[in-house]
Jmol script that loads the backbone (N, CA, C; Angstrom):
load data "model"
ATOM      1  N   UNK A   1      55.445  22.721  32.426  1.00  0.00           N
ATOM      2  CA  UNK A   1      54.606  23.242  31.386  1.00  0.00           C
ATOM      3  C   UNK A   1      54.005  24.561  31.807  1.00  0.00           C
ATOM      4  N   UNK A   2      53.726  25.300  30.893  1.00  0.00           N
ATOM      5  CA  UNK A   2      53.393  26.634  31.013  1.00  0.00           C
ATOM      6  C   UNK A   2      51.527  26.754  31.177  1.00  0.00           C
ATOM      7  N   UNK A   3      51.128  27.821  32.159  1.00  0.00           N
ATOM      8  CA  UNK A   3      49.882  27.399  31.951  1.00  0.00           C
ATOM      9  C   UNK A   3      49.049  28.021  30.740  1.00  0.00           C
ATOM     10  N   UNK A   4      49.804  28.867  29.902  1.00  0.00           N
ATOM     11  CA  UNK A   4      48.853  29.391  28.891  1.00  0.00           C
ATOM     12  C   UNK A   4      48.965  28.195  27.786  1.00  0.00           C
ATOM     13  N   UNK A   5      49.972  26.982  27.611  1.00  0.00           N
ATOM     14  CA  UNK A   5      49.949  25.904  27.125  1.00  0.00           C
ATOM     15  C   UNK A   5      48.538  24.974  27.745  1.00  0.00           C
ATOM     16  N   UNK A   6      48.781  24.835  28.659  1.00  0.00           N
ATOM     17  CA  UNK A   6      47.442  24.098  29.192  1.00  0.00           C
ATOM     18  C   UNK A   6      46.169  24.576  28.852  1.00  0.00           C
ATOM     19  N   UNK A   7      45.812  25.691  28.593  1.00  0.00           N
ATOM     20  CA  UNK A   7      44.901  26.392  28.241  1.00  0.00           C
ATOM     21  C   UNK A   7      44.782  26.512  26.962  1.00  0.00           C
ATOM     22  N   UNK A   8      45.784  26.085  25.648  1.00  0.00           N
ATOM     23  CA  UNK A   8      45.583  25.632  24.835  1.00  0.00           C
ATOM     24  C   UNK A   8      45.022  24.819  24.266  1.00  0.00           C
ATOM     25  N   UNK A   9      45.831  23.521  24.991  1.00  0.00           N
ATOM     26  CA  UNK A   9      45.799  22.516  25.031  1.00  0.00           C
ATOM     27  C   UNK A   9      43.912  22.050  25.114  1.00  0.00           C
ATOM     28  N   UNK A  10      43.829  22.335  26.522  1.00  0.00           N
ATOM     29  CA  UNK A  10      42.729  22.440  27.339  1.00  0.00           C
ATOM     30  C   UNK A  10      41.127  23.055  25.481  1.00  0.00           C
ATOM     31  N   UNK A  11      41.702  23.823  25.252  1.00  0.00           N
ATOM     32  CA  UNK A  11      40.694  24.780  24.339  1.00  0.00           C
ATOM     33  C   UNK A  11      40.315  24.313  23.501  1.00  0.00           C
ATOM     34  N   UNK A  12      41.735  23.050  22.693  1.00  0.00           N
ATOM     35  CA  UNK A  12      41.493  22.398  21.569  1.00  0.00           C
ATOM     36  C   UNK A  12      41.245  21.579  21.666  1.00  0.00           C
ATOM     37  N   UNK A  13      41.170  20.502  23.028  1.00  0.00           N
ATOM     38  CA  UNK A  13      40.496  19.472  23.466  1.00  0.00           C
ATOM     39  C   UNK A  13      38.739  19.942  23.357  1.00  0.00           C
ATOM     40  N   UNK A  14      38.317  20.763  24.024  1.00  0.00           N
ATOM     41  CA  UNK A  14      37.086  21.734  24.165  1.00  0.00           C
ATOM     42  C   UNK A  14      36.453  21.697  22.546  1.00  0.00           C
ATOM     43  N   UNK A  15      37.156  22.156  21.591  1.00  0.00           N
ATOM     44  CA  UNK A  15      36.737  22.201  20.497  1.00  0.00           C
ATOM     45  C   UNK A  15      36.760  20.983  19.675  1.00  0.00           C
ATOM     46  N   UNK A  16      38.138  20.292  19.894  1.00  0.00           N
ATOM     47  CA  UNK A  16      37.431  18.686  19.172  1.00  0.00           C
ATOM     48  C   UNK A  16      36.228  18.277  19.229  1.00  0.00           C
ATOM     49  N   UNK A  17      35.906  18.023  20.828  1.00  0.00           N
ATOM     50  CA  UNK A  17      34.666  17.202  21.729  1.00  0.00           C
ATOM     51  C   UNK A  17      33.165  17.812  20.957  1.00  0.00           C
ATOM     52  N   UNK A  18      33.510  19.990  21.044  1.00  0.00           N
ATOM     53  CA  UNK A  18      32.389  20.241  20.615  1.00  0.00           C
ATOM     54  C   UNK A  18      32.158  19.675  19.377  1.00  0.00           C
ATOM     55  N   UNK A  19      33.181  19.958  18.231  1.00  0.00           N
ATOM     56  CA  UNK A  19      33.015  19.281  17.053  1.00  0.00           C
ATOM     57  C   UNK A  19      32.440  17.621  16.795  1.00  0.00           C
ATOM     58  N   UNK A  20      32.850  17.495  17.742  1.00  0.00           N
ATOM     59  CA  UNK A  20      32.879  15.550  17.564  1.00  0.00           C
ATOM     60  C   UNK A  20      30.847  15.759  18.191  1.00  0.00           C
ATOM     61  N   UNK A  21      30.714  16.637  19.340  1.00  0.00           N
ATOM     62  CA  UNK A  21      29.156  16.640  19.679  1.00  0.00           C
ATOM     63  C   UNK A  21      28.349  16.753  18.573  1.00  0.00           C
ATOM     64  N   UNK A  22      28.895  17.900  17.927  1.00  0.00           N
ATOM     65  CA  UNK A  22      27.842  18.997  16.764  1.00  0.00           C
ATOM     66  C   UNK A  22      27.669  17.575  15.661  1.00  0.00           C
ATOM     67  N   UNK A  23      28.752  16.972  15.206  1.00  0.00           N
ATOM     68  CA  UNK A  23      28.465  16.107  14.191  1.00  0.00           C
ATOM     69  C   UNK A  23      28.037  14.707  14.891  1.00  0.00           C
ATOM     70  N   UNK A  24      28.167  14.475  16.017  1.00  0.00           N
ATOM     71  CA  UNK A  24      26.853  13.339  16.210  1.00  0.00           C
ATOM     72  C   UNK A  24      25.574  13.644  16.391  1.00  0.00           C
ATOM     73  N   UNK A  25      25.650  14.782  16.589  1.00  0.00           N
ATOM     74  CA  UNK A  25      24.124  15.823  16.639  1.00  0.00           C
ATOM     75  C   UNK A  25      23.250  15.546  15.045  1.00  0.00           C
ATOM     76  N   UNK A  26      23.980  15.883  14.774  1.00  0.00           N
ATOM     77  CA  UNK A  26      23.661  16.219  13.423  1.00  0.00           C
ATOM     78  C   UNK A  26      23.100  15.418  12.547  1.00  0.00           C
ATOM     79  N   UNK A  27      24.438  13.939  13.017  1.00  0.00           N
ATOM     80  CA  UNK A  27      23.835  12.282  12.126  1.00  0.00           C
ATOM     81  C   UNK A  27      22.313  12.084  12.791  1.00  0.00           C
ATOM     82  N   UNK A  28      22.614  12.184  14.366  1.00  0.00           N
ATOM     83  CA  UNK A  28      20.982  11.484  14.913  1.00  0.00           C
ATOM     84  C   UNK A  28      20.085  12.383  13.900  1.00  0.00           C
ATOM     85  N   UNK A  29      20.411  13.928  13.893  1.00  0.00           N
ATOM     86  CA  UNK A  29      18.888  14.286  13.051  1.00  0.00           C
ATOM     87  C   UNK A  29      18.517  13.900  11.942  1.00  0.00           C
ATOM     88  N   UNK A  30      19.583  13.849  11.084  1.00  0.00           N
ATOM     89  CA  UNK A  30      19.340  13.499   9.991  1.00  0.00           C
ATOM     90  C   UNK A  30      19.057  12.068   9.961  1.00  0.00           C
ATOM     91  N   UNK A  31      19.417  10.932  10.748  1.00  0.00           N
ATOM     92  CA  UNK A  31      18.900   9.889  10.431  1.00  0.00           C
ATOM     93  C   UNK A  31      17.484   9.870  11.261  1.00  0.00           C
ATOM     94  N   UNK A  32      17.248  10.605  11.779  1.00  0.00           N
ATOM     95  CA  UNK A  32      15.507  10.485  12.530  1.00  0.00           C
ATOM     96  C   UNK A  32      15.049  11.199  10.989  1.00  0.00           C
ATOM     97  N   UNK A  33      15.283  12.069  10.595  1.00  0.00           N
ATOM     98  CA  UNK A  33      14.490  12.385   9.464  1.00  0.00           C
ATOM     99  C   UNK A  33      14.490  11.672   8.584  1.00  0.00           C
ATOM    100  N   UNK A  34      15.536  10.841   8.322  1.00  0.00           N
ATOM    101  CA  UNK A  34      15.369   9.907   6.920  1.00  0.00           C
ATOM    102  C   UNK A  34      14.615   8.567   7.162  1.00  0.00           C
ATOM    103  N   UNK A  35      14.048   8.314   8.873  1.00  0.00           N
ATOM    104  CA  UNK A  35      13.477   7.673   8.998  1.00  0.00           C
ATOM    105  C   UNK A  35      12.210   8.042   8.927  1.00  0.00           C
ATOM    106  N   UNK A  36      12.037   9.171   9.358  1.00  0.00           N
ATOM    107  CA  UNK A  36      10.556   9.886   8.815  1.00  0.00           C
ATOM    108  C   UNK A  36      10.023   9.565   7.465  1.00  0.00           C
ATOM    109  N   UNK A  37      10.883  10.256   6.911  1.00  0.00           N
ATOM    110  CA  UNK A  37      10.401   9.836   5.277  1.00  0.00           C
ATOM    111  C   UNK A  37      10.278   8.873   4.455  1.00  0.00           C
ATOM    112  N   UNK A  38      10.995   7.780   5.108  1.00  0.00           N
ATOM    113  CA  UNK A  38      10.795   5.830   5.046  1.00  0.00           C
ATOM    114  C   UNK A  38       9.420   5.984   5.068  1.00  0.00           C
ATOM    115  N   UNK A  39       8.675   5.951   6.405  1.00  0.00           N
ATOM    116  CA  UNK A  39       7.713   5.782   7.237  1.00  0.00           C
ATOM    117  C   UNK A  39       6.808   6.268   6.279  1.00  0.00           C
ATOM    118  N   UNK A  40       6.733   7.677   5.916  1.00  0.00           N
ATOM    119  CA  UNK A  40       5.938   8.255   5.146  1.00  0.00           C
ATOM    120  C   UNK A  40       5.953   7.115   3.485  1.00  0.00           C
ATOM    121  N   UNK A  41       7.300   7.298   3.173  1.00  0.00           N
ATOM    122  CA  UNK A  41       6.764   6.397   1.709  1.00  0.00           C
ATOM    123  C   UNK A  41       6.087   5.393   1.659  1.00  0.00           C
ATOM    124  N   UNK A  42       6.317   4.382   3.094  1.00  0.00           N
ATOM    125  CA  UNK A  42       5.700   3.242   3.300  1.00  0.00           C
ATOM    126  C   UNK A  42       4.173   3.442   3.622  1.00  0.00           C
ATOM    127  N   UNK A  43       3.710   4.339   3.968  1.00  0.00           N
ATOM    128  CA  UNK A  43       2.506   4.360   4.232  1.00  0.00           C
ATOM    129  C   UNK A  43       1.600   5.071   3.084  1.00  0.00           C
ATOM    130  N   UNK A  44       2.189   5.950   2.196  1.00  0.00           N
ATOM    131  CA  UNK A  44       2.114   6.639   1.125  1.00  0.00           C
ATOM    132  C   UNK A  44       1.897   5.750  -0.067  1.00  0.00           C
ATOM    133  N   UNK A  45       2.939   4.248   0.062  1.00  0.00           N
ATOM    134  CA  UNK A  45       2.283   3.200  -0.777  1.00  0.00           C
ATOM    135  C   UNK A  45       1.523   2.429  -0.129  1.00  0.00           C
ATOM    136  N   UNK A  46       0.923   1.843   0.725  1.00  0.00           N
ATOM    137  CA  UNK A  46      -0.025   1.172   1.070  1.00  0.00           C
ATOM    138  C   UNK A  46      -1.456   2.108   0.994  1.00  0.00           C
ATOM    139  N   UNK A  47      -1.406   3.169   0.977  1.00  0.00           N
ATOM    140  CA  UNK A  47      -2.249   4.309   0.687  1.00  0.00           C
ATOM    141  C   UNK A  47      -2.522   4.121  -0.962  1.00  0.00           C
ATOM    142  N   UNK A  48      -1.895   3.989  -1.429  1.00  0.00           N
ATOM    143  CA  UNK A  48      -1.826   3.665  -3.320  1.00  0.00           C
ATOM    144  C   UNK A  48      -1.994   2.082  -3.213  1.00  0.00           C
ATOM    145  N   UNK A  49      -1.550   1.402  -2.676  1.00  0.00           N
ATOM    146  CA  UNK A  49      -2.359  -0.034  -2.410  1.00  0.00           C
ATOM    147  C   UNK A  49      -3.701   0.020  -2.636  1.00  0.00           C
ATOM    148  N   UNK A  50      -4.222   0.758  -1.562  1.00  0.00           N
ATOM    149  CA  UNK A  50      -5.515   0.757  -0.848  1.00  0.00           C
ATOM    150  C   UNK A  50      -6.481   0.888  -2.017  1.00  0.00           C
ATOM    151  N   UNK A  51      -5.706   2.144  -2.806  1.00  0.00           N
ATOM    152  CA  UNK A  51      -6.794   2.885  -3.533  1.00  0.00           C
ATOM    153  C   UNK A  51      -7.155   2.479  -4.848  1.00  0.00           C
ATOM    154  N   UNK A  52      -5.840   1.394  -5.291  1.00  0.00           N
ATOM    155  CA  UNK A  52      -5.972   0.753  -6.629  1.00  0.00           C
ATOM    156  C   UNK A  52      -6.867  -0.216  -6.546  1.00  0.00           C
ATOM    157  N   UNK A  53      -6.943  -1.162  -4.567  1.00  0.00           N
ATOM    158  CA  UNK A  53      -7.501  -2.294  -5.347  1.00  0.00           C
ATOM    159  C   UNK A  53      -8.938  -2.044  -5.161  1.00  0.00           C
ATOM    160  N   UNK A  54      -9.351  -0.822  -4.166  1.00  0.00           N
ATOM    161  CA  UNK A  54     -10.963  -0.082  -4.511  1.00  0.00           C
ATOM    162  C   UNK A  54     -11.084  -0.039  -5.879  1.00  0.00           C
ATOM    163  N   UNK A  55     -10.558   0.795  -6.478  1.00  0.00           N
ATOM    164  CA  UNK A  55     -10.947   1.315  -8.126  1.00  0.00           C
ATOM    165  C   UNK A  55     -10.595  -0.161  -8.859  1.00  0.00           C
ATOM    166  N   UNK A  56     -10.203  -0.934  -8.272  1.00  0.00           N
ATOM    167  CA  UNK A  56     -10.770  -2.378  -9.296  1.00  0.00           C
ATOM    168  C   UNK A  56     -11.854  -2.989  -8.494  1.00  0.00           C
ATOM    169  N   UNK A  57     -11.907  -3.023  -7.142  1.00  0.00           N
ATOM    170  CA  UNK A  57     -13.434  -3.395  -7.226  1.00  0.00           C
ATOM    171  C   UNK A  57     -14.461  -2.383  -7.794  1.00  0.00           C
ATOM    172  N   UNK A  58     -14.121  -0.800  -7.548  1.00  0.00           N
ATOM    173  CA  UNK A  58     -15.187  -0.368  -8.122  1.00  0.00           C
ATOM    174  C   UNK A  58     -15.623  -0.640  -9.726  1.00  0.00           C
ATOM    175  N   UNK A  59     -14.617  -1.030 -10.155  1.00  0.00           N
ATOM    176  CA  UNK A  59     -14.717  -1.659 -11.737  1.00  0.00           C
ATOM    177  C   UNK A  59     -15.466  -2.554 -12.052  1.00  0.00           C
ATOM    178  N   UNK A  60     -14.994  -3.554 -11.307  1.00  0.00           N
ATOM    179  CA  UNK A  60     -15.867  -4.925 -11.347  1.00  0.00           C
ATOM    180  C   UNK A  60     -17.136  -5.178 -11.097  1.00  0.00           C
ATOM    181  N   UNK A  61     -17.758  -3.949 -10.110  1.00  0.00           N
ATOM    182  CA  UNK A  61     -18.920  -3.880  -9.786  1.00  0.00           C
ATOM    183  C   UNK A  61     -19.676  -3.236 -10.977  1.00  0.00           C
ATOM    184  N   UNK A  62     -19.018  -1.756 -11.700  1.00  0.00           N
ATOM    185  CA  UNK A  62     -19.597  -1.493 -12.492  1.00  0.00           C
ATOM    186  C   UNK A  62     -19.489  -2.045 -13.805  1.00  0.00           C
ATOM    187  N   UNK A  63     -18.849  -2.982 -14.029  1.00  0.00           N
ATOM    188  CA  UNK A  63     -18.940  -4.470 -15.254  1.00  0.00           C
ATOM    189  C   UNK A  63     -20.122  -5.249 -14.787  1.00  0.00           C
ATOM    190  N   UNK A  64     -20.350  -5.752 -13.647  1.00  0.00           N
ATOM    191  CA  UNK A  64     -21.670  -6.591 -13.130  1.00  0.00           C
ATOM    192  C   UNK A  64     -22.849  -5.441 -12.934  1.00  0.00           C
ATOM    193  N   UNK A  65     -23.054  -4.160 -12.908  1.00  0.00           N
ATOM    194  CA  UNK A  65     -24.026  -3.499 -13.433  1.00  0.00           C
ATOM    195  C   UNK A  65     -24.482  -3.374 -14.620  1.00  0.00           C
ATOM    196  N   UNK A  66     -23.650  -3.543 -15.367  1.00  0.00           N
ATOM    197  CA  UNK A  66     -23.744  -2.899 -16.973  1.00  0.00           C
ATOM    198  C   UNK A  66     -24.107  -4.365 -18.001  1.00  0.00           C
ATOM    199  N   UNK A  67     -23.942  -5.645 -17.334  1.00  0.00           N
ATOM    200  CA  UNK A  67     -23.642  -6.805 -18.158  1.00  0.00           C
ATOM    201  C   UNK A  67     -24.985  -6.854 -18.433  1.00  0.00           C
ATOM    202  N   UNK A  68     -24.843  -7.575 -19.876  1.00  0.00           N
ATOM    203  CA  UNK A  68     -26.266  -7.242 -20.803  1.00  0.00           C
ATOM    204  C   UNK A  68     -26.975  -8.412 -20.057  1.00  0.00           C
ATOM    205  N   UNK A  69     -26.871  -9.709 -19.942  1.00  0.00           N
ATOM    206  CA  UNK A  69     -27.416 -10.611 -18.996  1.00  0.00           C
ATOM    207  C   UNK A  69     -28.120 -10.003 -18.279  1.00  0.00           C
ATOM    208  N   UNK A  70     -28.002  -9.152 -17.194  1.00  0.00           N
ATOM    209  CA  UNK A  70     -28.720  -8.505 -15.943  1.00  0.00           C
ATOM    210  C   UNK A  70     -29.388  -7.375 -16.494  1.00  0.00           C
ATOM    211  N   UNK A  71     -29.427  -6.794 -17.667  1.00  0.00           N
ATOM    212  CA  UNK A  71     -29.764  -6.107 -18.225  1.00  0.00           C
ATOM    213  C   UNK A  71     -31.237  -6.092 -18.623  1.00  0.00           C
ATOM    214  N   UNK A  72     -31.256  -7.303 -19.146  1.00  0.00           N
ATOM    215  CA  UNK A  72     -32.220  -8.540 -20.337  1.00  0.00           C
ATOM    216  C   UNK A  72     -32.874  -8.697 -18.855  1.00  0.00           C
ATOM    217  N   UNK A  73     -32.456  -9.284 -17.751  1.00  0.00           N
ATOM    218  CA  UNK A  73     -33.616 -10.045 -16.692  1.00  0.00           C
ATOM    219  C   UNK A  73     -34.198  -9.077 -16.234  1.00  0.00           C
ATOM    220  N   UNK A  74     -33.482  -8.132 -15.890  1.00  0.00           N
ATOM    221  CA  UNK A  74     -34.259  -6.839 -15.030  1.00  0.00           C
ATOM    222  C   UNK A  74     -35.567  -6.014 -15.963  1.00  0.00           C
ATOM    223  N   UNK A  75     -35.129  -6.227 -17.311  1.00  0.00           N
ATOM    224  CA  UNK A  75     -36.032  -5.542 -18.554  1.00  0.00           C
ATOM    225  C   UNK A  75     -37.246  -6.372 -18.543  1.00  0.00           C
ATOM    226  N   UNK A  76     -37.028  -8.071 -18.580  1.00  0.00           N
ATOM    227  CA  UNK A  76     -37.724  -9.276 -18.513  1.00  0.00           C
ATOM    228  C   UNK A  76     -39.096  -8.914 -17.076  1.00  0.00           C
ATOM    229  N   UNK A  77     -37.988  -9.203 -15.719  1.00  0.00           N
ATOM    230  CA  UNK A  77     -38.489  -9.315 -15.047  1.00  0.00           C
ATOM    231  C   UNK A  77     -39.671  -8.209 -14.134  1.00  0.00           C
ATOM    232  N   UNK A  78     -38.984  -7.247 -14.032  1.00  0.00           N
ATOM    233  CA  UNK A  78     -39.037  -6.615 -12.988  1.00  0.00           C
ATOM    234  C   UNK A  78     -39.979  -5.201 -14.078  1.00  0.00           C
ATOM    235  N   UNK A  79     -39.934  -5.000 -15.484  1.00  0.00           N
ATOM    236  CA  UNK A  79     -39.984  -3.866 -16.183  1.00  0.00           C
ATOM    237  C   UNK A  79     -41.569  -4.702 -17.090  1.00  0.00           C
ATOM    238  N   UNK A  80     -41.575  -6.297 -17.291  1.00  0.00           N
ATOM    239  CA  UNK A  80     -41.971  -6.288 -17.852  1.00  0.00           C
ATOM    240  C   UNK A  80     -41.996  -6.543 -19.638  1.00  0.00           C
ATOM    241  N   UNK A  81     -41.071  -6.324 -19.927  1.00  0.00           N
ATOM    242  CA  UNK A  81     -40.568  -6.066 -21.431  1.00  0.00           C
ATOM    243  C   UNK A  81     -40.532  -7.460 -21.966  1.00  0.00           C
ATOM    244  N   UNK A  82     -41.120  -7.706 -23.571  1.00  0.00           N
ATOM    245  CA  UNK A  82     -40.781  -8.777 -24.056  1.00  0.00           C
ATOM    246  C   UNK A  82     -39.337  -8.587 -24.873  1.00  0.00           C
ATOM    247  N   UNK A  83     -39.062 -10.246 -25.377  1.00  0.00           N
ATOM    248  CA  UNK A  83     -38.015  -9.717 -26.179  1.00  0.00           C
ATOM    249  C   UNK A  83     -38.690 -10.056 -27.809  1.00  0.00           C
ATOM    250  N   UNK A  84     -38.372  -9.412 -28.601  1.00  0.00           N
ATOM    251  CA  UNK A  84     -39.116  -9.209 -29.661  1.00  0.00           C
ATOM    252  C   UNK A  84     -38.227 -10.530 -30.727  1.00  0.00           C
ATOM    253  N   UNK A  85     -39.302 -10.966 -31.873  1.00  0.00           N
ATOM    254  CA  UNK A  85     -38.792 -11.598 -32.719  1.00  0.00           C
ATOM    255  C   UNK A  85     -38.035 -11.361 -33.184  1.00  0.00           C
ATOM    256  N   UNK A  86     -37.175 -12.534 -34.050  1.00  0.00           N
ATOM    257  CA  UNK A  86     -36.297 -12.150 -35.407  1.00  0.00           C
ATOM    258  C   UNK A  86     -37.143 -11.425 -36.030  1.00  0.00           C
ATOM    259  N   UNK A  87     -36.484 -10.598 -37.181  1.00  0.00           N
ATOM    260  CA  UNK A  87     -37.384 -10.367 -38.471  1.00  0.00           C
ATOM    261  C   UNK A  87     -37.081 -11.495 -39.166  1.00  0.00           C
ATOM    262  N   UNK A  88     -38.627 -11.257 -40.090  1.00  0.00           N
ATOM    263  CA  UNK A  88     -38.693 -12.604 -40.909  1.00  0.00           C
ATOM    264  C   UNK A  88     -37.669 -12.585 -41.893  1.00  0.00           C
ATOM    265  N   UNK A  89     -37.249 -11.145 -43.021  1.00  0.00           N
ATOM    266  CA  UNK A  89     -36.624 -11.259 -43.431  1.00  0.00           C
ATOM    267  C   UNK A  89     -35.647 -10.043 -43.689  1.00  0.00           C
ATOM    268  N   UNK A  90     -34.068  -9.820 -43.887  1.00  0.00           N
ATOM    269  CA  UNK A  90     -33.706  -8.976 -43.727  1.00  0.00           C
ATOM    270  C   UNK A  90     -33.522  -8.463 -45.263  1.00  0.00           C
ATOM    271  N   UNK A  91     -33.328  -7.064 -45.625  1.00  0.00           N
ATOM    272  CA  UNK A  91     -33.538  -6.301 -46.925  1.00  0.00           C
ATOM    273  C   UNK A  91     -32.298  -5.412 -46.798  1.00  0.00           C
ATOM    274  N   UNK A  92     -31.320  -5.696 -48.083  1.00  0.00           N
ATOM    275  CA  UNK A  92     -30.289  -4.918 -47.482  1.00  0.00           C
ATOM    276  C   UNK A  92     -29.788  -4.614 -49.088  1.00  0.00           C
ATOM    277  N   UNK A  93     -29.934  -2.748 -49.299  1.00  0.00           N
ATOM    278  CA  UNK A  93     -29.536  -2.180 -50.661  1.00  0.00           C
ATOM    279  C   UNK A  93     -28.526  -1.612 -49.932  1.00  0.00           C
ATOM    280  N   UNK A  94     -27.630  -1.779 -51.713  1.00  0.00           N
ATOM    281  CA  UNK A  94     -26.962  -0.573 -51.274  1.00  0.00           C
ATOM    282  C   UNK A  94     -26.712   0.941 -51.270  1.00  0.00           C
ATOM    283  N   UNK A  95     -26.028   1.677 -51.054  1.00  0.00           N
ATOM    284  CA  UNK A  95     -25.810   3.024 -50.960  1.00  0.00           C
ATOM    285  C   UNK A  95     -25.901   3.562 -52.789  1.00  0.00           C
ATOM    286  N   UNK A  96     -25.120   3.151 -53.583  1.00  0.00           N
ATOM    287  CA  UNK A  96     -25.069   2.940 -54.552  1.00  0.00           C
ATOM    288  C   UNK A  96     -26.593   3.156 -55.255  1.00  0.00           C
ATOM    289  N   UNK A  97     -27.399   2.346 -54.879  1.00  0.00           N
ATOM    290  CA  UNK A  97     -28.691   1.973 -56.038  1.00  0.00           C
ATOM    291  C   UNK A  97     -29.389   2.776 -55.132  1.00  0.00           C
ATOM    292  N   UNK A  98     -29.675   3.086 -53.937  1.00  0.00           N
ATOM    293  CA  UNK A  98     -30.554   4.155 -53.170  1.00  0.00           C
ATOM    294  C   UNK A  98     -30.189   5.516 -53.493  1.00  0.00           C
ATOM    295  N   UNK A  99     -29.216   5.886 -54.206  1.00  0.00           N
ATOM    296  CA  UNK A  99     -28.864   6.931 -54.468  1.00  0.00           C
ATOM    297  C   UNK A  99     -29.337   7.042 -56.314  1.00  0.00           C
ATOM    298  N   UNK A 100     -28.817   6.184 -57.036  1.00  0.00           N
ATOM    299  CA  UNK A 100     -29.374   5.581 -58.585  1.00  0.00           C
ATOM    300  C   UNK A 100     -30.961   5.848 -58.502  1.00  0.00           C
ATOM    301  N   UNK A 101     -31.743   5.153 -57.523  1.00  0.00           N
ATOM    302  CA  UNK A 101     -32.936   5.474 -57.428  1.00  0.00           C
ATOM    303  C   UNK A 101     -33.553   6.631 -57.045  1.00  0.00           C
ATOM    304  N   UNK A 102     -33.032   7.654 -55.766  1.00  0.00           N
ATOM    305  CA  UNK A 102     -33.548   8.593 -55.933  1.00  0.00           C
ATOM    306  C   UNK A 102     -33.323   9.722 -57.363  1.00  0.00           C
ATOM    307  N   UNK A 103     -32.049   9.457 -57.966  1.00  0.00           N
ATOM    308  CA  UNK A 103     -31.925  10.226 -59.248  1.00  0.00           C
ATOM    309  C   UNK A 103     -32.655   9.764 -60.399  1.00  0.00           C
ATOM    310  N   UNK A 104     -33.275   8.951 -60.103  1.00  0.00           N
ATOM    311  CA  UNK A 104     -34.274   8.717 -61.250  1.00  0.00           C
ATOM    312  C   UNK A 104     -35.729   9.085 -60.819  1.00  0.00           C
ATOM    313  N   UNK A 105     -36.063   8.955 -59.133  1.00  0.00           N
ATOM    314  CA  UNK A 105     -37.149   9.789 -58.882  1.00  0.00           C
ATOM    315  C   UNK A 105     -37.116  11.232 -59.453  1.00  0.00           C
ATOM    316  N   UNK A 106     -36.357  11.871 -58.649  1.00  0.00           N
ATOM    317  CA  UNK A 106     -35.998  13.375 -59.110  1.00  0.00           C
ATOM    318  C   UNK A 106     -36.051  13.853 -61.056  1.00  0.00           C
ATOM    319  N   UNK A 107     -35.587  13.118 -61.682  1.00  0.00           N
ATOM    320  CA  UNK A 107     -35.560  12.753 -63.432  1.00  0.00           C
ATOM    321  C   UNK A 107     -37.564  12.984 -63.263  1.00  0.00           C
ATOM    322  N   UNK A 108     -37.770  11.579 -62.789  1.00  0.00           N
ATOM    323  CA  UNK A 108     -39.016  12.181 -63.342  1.00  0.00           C
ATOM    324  C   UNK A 108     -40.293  13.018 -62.480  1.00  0.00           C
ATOM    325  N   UNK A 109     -40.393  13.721 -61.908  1.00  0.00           N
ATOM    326  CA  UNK A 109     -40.360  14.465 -61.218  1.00  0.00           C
ATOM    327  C   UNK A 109     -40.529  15.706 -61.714  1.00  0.00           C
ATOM    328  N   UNK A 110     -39.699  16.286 -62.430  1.00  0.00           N
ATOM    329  CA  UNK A 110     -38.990  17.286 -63.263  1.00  0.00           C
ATOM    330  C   UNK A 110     -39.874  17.966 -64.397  1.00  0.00           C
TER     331      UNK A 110
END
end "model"
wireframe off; spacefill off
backbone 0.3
color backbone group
């Protein structure tokens, strides 16, 4: 064999290997990065976990602030306040005849 054959030979062996290096190079990075970004989504939702089930306790707390019950005792207790009677009786015109009536005020009036 000739040696500028061997040195062929030799060159394209050289360049497979590099090739065959460069693209296992390449998978490790890319699969370290796609493990990165796993990592990140996974923590990115437990982060959105976190924060939903705050904003339902913060909900719930501000439903047990606002409930008229605790409302009434604190007014009762702590403020003082009575709670006032029914009215004795309720009076209810309508729109209609309150309007009939002021046009007959106004009529005489005139």
């Amino acid at each position: 064999m000739k040696k500028a054959s061997k040195i062929k030979r030799l060159g394209g062996v050289f360049v497979v290997l590099f090739t065959c290096g460069a693209l296992i190079v390449t998978y490790v990075a890319l699969k370290k990065k796609c493990d990165d970004l796993i990592k990140q989504k996974v923590i990115a939702e437990e982060e959105l976990k976190n924060q939903n089930t705050k904003q339902n306790n913060l909900f719930a707390q501000y439903q047990n602030l606002i409930c008229e019950e605790r409302i009434i005792q604190i007014a009762l207790d702590e403020l003082g306040m009575i709670i006032a009677d029914p009215p004795v009786a309720v009076v209810t015109i309508d729109k209609k005849q309150v309007a009939d009536l002021h046009a007959l005020l106004q009529e005489q009036y005139e």
